[in-house]
N, CA, C and O atoms as a GROMACS GRO file, in nm:
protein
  456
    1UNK      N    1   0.052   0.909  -2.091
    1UNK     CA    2   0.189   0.874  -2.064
    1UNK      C    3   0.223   0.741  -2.133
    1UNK      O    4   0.327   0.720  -2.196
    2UNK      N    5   0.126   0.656  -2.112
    2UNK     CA    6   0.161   0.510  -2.174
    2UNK      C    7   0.176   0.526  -2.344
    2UNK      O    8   0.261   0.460  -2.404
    3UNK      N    9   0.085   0.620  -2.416
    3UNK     CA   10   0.097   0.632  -2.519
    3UNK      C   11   0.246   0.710  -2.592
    3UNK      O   12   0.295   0.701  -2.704
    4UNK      N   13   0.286   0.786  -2.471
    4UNK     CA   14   0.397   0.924  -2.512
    4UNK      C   15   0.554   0.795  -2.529
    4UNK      O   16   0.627   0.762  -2.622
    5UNK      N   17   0.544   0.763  -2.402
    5UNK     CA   18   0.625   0.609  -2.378
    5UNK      C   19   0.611   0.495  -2.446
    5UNK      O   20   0.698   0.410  -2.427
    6UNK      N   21   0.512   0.468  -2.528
    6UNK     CA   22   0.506   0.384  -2.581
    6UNK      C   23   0.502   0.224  -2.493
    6UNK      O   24   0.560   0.121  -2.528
    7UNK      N   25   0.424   0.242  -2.382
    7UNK     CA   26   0.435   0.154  -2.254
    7UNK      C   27   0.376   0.041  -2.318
    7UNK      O   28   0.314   0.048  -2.425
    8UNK      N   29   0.405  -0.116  -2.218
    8UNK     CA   30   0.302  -0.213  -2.269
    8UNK      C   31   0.336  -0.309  -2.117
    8UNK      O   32   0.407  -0.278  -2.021
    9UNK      N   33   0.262  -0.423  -2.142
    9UNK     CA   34   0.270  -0.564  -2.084
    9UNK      C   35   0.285  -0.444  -1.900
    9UNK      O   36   0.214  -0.344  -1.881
   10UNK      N   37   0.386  -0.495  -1.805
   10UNK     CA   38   0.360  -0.496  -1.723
   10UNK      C   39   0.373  -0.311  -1.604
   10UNK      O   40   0.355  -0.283  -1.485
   11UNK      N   41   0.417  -0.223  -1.749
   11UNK     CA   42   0.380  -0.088  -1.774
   11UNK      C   43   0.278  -0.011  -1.864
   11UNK      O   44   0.280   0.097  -1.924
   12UNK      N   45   0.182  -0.121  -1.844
   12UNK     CA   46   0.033  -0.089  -1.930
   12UNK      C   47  -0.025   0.005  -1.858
   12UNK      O   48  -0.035   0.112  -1.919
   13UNK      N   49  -0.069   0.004  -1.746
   13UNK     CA   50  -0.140   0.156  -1.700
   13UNK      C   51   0.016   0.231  -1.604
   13UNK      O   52   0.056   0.199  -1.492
   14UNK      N   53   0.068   0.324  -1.691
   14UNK     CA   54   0.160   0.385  -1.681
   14UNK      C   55   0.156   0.470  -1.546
   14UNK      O   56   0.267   0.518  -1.527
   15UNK      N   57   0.068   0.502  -1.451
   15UNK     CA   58   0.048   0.563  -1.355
   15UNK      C   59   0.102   0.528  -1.266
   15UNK      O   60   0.064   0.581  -1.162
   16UNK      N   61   0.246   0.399  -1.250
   16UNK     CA   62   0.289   0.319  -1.173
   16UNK      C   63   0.438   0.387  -1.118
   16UNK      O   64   0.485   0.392  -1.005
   17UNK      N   65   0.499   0.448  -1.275
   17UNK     CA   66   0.581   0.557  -1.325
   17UNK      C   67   0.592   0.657  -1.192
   17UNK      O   68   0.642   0.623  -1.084
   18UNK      N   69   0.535   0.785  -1.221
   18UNK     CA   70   0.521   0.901  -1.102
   18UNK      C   71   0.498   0.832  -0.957
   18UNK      O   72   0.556   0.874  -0.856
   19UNK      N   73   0.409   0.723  -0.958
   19UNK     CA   74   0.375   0.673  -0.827
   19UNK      C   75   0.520   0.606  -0.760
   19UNK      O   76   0.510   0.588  -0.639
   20UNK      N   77   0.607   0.580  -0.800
   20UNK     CA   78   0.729   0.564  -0.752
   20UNK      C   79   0.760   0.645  -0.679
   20UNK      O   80   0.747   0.674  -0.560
   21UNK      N   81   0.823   0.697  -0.806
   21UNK     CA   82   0.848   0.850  -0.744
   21UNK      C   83   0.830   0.916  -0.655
   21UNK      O   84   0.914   0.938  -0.568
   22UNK      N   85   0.688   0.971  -0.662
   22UNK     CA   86   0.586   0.967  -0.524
   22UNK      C   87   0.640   0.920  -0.382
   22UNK      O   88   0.682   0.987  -0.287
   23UNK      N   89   0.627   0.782  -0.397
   23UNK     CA   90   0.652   0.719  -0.290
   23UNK      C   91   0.846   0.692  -0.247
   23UNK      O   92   0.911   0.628  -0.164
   24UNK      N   93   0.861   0.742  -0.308
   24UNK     CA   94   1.048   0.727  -0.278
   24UNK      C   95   1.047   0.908  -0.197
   24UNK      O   96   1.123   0.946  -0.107
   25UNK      N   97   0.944   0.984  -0.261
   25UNK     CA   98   0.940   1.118  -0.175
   25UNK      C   99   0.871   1.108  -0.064
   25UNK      O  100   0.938   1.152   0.030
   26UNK      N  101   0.773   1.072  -0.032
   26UNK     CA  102   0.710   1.042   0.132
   26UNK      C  103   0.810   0.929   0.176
   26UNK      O  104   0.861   0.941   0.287
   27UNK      N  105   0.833   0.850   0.121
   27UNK     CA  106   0.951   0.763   0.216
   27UNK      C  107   1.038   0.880   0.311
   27UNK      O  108   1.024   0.898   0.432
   28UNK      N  109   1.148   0.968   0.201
   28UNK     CA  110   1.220   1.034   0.243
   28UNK      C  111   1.148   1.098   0.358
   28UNK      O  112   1.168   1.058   0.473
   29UNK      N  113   1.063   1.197   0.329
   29UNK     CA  114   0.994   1.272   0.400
   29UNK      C  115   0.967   1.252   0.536
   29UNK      O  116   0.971   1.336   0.627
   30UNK      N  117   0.921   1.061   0.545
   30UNK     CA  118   0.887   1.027   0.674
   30UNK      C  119   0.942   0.964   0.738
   30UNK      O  120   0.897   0.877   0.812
   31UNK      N  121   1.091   1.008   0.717
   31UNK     CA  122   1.194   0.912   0.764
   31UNK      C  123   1.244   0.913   0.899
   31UNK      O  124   1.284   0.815   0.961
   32UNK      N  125   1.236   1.081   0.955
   32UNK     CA  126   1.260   1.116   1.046
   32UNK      C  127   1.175   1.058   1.154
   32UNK      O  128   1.220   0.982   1.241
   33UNK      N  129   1.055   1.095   1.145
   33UNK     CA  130   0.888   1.081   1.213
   33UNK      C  131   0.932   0.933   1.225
   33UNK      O  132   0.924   0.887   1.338
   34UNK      N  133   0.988   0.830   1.100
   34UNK     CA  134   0.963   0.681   1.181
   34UNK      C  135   1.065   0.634   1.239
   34UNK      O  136   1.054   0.525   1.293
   35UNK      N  137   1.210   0.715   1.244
   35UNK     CA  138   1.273   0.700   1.307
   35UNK      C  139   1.250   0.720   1.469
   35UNK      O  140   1.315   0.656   1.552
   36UNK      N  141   1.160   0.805   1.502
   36UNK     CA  142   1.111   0.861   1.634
   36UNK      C  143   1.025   0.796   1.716
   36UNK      O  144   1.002   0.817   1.835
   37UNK      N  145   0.959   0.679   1.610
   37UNK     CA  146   0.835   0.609   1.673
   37UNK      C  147   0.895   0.455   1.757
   37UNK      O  148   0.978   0.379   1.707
   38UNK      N  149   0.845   0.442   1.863
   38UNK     CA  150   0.886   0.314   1.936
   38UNK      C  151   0.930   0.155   1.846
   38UNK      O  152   0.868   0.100   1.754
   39UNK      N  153   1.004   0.132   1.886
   39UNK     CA  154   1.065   0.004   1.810
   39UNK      C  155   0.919  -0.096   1.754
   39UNK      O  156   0.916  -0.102   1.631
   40UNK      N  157   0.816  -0.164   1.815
   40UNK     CA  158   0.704  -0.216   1.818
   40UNK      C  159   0.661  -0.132   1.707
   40UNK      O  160   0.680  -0.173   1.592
   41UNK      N  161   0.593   0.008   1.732
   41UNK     CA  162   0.489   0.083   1.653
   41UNK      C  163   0.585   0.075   1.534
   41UNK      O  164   0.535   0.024   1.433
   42UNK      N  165   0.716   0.116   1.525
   42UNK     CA  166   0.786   0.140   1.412
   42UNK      C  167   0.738   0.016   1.314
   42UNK      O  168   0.672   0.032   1.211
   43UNK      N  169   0.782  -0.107   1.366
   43UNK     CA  170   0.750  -0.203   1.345
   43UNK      C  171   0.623  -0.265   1.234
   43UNK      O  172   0.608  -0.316   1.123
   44UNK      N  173   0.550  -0.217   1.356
   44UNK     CA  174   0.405  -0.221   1.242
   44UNK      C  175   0.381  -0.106   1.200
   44UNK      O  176   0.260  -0.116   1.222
   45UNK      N  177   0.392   0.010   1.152
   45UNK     CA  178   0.364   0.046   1.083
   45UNK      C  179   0.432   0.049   0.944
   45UNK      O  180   0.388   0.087   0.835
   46UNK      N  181   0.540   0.001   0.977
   46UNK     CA  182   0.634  -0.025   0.821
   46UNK      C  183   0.557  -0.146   0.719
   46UNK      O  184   0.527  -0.154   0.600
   47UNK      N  185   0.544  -0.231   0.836
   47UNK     CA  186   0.485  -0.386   0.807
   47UNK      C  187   0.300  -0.370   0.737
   47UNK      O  188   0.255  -0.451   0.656
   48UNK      N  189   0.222  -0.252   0.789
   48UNK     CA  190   0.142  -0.224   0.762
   48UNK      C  191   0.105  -0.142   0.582
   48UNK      O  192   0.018  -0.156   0.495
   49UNK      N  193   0.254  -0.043   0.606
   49UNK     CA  194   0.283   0.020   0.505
   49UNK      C  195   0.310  -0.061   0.388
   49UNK      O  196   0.236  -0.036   0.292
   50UNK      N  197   0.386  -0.141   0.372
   50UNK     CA  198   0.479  -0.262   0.304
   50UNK      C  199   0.328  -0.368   0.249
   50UNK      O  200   0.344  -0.439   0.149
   51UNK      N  201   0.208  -0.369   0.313
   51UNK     CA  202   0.106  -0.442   0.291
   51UNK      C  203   0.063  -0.382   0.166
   51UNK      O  204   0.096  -0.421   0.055
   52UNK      N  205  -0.012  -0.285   0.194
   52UNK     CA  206  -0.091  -0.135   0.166
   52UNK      C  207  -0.016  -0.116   0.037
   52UNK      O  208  -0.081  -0.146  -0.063
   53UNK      N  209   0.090  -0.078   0.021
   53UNK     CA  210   0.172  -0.070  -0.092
   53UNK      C  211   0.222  -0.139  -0.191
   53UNK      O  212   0.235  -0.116  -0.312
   54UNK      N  213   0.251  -0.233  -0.121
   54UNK     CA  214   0.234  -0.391  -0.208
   54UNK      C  215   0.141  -0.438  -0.290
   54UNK      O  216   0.163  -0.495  -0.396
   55UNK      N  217   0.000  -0.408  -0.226
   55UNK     CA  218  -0.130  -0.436  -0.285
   55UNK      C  219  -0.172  -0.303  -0.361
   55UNK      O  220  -0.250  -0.323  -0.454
   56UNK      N  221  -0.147  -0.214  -0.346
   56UNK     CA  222  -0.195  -0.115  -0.426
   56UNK      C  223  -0.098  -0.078  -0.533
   56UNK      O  224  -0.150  -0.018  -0.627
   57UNK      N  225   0.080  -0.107  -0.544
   57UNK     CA  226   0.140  -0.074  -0.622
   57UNK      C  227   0.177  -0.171  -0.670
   57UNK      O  228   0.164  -0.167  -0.792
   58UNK      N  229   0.250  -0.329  -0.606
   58UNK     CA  230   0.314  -0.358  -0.660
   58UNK      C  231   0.238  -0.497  -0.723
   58UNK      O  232   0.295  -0.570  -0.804
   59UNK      N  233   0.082  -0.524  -0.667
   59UNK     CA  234   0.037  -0.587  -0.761
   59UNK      C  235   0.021  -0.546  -0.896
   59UNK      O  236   0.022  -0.631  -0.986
   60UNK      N  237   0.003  -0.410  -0.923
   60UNK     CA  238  -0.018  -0.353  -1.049
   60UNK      C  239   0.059  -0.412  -1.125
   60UNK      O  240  -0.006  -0.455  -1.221
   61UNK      N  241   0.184  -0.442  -1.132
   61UNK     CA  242   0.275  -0.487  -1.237
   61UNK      C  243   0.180  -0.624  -1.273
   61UNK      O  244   0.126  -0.634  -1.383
   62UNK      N  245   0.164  -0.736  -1.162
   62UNK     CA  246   0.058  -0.865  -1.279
   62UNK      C  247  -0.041  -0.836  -1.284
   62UNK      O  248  -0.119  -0.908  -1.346
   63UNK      N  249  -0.093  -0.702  -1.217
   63UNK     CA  250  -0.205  -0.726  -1.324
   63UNK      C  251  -0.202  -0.642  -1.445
   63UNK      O  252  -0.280  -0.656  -1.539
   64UNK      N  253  -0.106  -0.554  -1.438
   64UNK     CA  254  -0.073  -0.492  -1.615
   64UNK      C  255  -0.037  -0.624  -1.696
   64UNK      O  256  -0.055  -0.639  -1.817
   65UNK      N  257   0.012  -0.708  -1.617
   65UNK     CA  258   0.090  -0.814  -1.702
   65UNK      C  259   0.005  -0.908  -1.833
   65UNK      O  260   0.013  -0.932  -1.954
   66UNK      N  261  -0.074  -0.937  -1.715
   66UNK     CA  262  -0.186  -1.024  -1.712
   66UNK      C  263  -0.287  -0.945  -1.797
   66UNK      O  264  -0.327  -1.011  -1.892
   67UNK      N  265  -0.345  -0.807  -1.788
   67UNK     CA  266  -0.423  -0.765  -1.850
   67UNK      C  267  -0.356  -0.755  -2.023
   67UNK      O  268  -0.448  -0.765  -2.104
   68UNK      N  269  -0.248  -0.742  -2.074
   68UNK     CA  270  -0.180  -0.682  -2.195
   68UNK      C  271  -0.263  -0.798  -2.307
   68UNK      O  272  -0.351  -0.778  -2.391
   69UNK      N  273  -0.188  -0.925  -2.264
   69UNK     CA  274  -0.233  -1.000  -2.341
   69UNK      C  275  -0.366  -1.115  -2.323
   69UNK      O  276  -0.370  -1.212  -2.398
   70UNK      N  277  -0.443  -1.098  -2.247
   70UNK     CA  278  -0.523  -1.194  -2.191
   70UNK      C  279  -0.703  -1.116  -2.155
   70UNK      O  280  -0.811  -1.174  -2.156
   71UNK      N  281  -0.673  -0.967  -2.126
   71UNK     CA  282  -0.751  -0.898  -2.110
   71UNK      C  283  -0.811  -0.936  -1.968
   71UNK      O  284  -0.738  -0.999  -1.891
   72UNK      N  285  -0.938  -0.903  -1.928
   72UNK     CA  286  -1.016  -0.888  -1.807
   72UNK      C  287  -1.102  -1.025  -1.826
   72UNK      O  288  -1.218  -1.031  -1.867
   73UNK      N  289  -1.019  -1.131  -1.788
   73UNK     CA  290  -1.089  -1.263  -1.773
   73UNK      C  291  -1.099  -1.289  -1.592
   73UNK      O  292  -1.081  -1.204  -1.505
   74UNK      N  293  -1.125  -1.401  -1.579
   74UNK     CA  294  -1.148  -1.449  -1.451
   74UNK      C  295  -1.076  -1.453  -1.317
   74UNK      O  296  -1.108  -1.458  -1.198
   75UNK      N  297  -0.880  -1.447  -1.444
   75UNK     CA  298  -0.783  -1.432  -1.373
   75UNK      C  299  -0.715  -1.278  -1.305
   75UNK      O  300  -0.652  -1.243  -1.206
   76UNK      N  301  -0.778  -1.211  -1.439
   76UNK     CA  302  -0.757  -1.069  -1.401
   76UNK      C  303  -0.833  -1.015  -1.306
   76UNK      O  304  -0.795  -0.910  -1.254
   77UNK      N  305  -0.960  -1.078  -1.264
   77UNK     CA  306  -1.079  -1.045  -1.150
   77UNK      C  307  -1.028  -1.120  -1.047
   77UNK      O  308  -1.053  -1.075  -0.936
   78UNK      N  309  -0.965  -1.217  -1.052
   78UNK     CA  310  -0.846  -1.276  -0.919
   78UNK      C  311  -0.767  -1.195  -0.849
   78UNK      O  312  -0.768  -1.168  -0.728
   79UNK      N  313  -0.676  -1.147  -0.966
   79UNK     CA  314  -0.545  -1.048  -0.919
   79UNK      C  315  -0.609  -0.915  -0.834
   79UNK      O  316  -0.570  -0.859  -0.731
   80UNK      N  317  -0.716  -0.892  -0.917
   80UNK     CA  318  -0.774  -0.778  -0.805
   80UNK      C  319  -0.854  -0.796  -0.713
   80UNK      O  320  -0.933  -0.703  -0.695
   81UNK      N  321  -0.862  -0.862  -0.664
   81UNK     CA  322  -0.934  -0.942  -0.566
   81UNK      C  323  -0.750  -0.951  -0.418
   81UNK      O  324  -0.710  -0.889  -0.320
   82UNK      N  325  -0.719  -1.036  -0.479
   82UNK     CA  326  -0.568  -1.008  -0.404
   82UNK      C  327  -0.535  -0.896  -0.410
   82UNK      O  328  -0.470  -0.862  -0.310
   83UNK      N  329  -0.550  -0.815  -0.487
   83UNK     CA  330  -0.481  -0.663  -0.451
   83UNK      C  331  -0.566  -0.582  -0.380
   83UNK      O  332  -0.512  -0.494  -0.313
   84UNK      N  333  -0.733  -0.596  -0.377
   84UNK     CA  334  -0.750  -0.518  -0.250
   84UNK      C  335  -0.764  -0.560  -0.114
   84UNK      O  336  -0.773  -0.489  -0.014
   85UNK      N  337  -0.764  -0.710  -0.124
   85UNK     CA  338  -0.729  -0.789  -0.024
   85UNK      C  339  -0.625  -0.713   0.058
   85UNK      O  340  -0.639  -0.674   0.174
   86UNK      N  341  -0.516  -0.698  -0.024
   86UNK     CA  342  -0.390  -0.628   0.064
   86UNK      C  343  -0.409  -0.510   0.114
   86UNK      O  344  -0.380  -0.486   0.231
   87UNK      N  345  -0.471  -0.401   0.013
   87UNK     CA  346  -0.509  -0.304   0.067
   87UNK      C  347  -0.585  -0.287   0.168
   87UNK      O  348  -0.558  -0.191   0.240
   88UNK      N  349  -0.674  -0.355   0.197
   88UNK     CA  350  -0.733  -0.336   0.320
   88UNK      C  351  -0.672  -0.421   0.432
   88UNK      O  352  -0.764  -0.437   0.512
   89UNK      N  353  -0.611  -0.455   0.457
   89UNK     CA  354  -0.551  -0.581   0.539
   89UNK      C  355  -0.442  -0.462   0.593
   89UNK      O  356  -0.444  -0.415   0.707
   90UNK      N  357  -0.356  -0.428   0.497
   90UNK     CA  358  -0.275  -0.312   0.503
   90UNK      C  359  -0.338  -0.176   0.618
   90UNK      O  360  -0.289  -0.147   0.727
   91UNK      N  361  -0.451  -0.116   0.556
   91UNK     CA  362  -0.500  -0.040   0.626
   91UNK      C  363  -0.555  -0.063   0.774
   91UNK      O  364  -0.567   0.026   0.858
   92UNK      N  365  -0.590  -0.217   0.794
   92UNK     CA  366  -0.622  -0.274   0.884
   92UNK      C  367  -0.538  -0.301   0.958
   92UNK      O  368  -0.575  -0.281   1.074
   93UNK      N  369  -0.405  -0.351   0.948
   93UNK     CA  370  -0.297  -0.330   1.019
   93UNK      C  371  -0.230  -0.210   1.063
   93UNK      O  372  -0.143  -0.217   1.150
   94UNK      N  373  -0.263  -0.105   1.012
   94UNK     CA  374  -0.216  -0.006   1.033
   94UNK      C  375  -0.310   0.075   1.146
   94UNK      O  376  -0.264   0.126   1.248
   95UNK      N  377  -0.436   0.076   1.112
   95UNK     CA  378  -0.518   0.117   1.211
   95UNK      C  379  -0.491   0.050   1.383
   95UNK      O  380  -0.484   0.108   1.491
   96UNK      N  381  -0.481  -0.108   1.342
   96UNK     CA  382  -0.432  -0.196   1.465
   96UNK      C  383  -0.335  -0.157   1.575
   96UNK      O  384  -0.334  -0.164   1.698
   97UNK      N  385  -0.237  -0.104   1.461
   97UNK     CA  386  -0.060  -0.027   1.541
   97UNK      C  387  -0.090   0.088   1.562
   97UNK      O  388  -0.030   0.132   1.660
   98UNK      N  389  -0.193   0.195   1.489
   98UNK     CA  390  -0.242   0.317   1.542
   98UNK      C  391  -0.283   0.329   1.690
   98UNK      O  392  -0.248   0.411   1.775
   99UNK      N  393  -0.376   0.214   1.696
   99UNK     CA  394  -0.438   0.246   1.855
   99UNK      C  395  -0.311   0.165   1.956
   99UNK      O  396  -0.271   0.240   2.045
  100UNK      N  397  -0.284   0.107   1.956
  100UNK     CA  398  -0.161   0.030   1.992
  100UNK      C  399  -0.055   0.149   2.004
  100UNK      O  400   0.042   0.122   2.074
  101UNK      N  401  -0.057   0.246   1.960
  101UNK     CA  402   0.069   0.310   1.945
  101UNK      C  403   0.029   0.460   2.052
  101UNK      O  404   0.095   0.539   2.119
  102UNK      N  405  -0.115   0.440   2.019
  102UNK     CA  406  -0.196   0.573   2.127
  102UNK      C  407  -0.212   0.509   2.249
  102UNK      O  408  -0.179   0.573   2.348
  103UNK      N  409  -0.256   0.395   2.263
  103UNK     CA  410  -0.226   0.328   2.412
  103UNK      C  411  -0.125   0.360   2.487
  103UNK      O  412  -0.136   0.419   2.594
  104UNK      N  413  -0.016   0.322   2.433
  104UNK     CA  414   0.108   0.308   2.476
  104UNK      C  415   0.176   0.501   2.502
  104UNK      O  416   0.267   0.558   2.561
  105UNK      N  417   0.061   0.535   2.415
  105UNK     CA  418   0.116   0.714   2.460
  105UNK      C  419   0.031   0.771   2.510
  105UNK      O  420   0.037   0.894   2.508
  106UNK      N  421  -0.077   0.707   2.570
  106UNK     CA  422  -0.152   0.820   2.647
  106UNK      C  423  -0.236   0.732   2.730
  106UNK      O  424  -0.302   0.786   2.818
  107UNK      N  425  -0.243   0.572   2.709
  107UNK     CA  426  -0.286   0.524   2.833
  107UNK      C  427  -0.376   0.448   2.782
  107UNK      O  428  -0.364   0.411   2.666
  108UNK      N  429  -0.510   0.402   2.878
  108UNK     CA  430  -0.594   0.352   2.782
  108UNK      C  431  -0.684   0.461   2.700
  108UNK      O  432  -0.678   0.584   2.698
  109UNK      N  433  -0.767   0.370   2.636
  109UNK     CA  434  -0.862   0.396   2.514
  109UNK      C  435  -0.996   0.360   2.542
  109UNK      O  436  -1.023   0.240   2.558
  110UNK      N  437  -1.102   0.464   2.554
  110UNK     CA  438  -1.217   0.435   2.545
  110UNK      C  439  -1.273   0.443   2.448
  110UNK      O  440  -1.206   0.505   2.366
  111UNK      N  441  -1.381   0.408   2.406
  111UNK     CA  442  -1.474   0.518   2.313
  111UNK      C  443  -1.656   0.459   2.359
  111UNK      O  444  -1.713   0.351   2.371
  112UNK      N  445  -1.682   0.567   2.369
  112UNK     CA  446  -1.824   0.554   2.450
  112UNK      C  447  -1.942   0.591   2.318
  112UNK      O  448  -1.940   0.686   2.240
  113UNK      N  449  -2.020   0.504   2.328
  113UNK     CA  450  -2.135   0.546   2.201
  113UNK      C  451  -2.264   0.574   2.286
  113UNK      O  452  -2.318   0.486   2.354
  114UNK      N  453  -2.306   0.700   2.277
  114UNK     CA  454  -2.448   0.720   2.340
  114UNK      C  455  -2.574   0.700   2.198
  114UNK      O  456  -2.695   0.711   2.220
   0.00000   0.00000   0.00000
């Protein structure tokens, strides 16, 4: 794609393209479902989502940026370092409002390890 497009600098790995897209279609999709969820859970899970996505999509732009002309130096091993930072932080918040959100709908939460 990057080649067909003739992509560069901060549309260097072109996979950023469809992934929009993508994500403007599960937005739609799950619009209803987060309209339905308690003000709190709604809450965090947007806030969770918004992490997660941030770090997995929208760092991509510096580090396409950063990679075009500078290549995979110390700074480019930074940027991804912050970007899965988010990603998991993201997922971690989200898991957080998951059980938080099953509490609140079914009571408490055990989990027993034999």
């Amino acid at each position: 794609m990057r080649r067909a497009l003739d992509l560069g600098g901060a549309l260097c790995y072109a996979w950023v393209i469809p992934a929009a897209f993508f994500l403007l279609i599960l937005a739609a999709a799950y619009w209803r479902f987060r309209q339905a969820l308690p003000p709190r859970s709604r809450r965090l899970f947007v806030l969770a989502a918004l992490v997660y996505v941030g770090g997995a999509f929208g760092t991509e732009f510096y580090v396409n940026y950063w990679v075009a002309p500078y290549g995979t130096d110390p700074v480019y091993g930074l940027l991804n370092i912050v970007q899965e930072m988010m990603e998991f932080t993201g997922l971690s918040l989200f898991i957080a409002a998951l059980l938080g959100h099953l509490r609140g709908a079914i009571g408490e939460l055990r989990v027993v390890v034999d």
